[in-house]
N, C-alpha and C positions, 0 to 999 in steps of 0.2 A: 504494500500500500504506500503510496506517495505520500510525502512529507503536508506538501499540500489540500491532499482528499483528506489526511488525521486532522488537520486543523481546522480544515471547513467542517468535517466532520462534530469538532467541538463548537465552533458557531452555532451551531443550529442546535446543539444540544443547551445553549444557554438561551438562546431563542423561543424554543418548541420543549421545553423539557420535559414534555410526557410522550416524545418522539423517539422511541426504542433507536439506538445509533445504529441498530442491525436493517430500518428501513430510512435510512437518511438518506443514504443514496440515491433513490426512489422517489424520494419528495419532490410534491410540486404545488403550485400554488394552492392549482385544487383540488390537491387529496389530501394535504395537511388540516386539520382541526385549528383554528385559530388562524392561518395563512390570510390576513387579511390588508389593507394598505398600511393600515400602524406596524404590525408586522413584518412586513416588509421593509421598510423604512428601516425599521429598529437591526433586522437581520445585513441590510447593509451596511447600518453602522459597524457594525460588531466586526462585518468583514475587510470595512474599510483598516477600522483597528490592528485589527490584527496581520494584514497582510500587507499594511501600508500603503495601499491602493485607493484611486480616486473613481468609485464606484459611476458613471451617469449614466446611464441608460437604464432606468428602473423596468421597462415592460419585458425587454427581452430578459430577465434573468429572472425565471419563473420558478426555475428549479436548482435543485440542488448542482445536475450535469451542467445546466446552461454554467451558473457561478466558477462552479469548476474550471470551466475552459475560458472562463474571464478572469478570474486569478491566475491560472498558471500561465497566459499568454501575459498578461499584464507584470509577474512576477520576471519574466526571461526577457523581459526590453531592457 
């Protein structure tokens, strides 16, 4: 597992925490409980945080995959 899937992995677990990290992967806007515009919001902060990354494009990162390949593209520049 990538450095970066363990760590987004922990975002979302501070975000969503009654989100078993075994379906984190998985997540999407709308199959999460709670996945709402606050939510979102909040979930990018947390990623900006942590990855030091300048998140803007809120509609396409709906899921956990899209996030993913916007941190580690965003991460390797």
């Amino acid at each position: 597992m990538s450095d970066a899937r363990e760590r987004l992995i922990k975002c979302f677990g501070a975000v969503f925490p009654n989100l078993p990290a075994s379906e984190v992967p998985r997540a999407k806007s709308g199959s999460v409980d709670g996945w709402d515009s606050l939510a979102t919001a909040t979930l990018l902060g947390v990623v900006e945080e942590e990855f030091g990354v300048d998140v803007g494009d809120f509609d396409a990162l709906d899921s956990f995959e899209s996030l993913l390949a916007y941190v580690e593209g965003a991460v390797s520049r």
